[in-house]
C-alpha positions in Angstrom: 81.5 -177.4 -37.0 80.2 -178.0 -33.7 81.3 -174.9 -32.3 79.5 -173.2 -35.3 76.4 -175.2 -34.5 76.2 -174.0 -30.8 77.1 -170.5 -32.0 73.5 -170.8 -34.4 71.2 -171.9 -31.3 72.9 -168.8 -29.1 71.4 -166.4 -32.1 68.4 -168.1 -32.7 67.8 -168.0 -29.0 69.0 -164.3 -28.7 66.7 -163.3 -31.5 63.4 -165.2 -30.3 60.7 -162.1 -29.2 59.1 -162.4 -25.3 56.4 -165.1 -24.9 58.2 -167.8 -27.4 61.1 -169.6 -25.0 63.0 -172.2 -26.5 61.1 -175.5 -25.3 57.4 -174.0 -26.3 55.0 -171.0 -25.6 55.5 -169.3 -22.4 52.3 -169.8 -20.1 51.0 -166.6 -19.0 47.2 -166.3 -18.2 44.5 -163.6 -18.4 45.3 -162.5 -15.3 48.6 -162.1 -15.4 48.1 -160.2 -18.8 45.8 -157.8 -17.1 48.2 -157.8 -14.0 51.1 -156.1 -16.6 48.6 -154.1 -18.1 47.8 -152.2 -14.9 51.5 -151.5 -13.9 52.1 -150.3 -17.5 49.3 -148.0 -17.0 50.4 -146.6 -13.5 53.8 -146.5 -14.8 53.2 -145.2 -18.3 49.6 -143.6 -18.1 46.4 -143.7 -19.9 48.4 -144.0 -23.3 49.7 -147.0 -22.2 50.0 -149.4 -25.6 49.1 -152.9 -26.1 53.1 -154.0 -27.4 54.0 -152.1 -24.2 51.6 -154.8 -21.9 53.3 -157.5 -23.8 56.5 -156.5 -23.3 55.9 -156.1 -19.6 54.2 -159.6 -19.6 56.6 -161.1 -21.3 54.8 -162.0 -24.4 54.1 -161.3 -27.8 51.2 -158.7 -28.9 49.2 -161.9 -30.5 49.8 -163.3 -27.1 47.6 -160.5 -25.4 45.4 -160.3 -28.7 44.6 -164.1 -27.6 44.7 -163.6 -24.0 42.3 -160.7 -23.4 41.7 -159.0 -26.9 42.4 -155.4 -28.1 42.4 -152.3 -26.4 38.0 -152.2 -26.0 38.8 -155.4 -24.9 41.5 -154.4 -22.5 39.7 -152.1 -21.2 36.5 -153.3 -20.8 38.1 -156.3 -18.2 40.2 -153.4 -16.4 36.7 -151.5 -15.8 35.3 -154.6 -14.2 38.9 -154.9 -12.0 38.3 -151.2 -11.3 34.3 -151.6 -10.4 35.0 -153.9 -8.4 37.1 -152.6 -6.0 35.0 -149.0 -6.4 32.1 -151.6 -5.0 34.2 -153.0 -2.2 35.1 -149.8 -0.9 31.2 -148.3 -1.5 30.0 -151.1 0.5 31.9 -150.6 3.5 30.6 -147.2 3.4 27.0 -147.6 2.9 26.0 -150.6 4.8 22.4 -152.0 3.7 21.6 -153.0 7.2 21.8 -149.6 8.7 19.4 -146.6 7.8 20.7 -144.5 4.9 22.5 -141.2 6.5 23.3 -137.9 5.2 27.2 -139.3 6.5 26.9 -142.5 5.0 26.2 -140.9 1.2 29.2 -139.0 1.6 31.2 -142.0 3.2 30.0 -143.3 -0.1 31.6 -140.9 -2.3 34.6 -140.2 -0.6 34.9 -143.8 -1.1 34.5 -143.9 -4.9 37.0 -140.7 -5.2 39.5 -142.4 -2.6 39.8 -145.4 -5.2 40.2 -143.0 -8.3 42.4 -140.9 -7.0 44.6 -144.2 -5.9 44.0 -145.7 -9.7 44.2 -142.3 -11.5 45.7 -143.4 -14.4 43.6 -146.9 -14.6 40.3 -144.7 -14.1 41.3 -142.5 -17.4 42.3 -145.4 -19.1 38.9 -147.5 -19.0 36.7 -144.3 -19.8 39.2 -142.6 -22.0 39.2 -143.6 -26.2 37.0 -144.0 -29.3 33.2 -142.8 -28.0 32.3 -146.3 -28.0 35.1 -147.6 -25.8 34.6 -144.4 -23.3 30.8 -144.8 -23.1 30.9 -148.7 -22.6 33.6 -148.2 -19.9 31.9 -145.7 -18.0 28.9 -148.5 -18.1 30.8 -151.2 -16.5 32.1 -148.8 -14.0 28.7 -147.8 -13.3 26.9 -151.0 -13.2 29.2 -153.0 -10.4 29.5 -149.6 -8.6 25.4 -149.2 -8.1 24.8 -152.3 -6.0 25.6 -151.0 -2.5 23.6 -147.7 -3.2 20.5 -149.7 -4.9 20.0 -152.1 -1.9 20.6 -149.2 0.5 18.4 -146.9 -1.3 15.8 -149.5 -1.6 16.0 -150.3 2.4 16.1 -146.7 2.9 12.9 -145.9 1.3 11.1 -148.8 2.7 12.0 -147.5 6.0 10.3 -144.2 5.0 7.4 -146.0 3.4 8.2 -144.6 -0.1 8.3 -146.8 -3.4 11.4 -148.2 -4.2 11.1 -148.5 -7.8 13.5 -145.2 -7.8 16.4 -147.1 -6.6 18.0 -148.4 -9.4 17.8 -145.2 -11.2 18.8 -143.0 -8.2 22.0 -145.3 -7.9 22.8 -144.9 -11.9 22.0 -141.0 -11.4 24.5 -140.7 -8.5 27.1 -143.3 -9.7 26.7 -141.8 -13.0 27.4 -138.1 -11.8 30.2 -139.3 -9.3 31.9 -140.5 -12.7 31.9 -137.2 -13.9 32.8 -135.4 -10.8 35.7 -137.6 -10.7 37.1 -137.0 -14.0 36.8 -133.1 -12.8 37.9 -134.2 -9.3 41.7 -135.4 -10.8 42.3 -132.2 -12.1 41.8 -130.0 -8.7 45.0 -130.2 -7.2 44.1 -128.3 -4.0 40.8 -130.0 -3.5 40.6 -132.9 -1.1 38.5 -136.2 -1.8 36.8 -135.2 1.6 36.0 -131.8 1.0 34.4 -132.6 -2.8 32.5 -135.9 -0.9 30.8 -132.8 1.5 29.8 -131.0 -1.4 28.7 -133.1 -3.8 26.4 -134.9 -0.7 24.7 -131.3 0.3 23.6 -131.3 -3.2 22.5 -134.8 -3.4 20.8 -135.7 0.3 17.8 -132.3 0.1 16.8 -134.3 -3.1 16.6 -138.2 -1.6 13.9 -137.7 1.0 12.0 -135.5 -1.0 10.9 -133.7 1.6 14.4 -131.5 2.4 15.5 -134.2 5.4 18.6 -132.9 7.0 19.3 -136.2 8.5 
């Protein structure tokens, strides 16, 4: 009978699904549930499902439901991960304290293709889905990404004696469009994040000044 009894706990043990241990719940975070989320993306692509982020986490599905919500959800808090580091990267290239260059926009959006092109399959992901989920991604994307280029636009056109109340919207315009480009960008094999960053930036700067500045 004992033997029996043992041989019950093995099954019951066997058959428990990821995320409920024997003892109690297993303690996974947010975080960590957005942590699985982006390897099962990189690993699995922009298709990636929600059981397949619990399984990676180690959880069940209600688990992640409780955790971070559905897919919108999901989402949503891997376009603020993504923004953020499109921000870092956008701020190293356009520094507020220096004037506003012709080389320092494209800096900028070499930057912003560099860090889709090394999160491909997060960047489809967050702007990919239902219209709603695609156009409130894109938003979140756009909204971290636009600080750098606001404050330097606004500095810039200080320095040229201009009225800044174009900066915001200049920044959403070019953000906005970068978005785009990228999504076109991914699918050009033989085109270089460099070479699209020189382009993009001689249609962009002949506009900024307003007067057809080369520099």
């Amino acid at each position: 009978m004992k033997q029996t009894g043992v041989m019950g706990k093995s099954s019951t043990a066997a058959s428990r699904r990821p995320g409920r241990p024997v003892g109690g719940q297993l303690e996974v975070d947010r975080e960590q549930v957005l942590d699985a989320a982006e390897r099962v993306i990189a690993r699995d692509g922009a298709g990636a499902s929600i059981e397949a982020v619990a399984v990676e986490a180690g959880v069940t599905k209600p688990i992640v439901y409780d955790r971070v919500g559905g897919r919108a959800d999901l989402a949503d808090a891997l376009a603020e991960r993504l923004a953020d580091r499109m921000a870092a990267a956008a701020a190293e290239a356009v520094r507020v304290d220096t004037t506003l260059t012709k080389e320092s926009l494209r800096g900028f959006i070499e930057a912003n293709l560099l860090v889709v092109g090394r999160h491909r399959n997060l960047f489809l992901y967050v702007t990919g889905g239902t219209t709603e989920q695609t156009a409130l991604g894109r938003l979140k994307l756009t909204e971290r990404s636009t600080t750098p280029m606001s404050a330097a636009l606004t500095a810039w056109r200080t320095g040229f004696g201009q009225s800044t109340e174009v900066a915001e919207a200049w920044a959403f315009g070019i953000v906005g469009m970068l978005q785009m480009v990228s999504m076109w960008w991914l699918t050009q094999d033989q085109r270089s994040a460099s070479e699209v960053a020189e382009q993009i930036t001689d249609l962009l700067w002949h506009g900024l000044p307003g007067s057809g500045r080369e520099s």
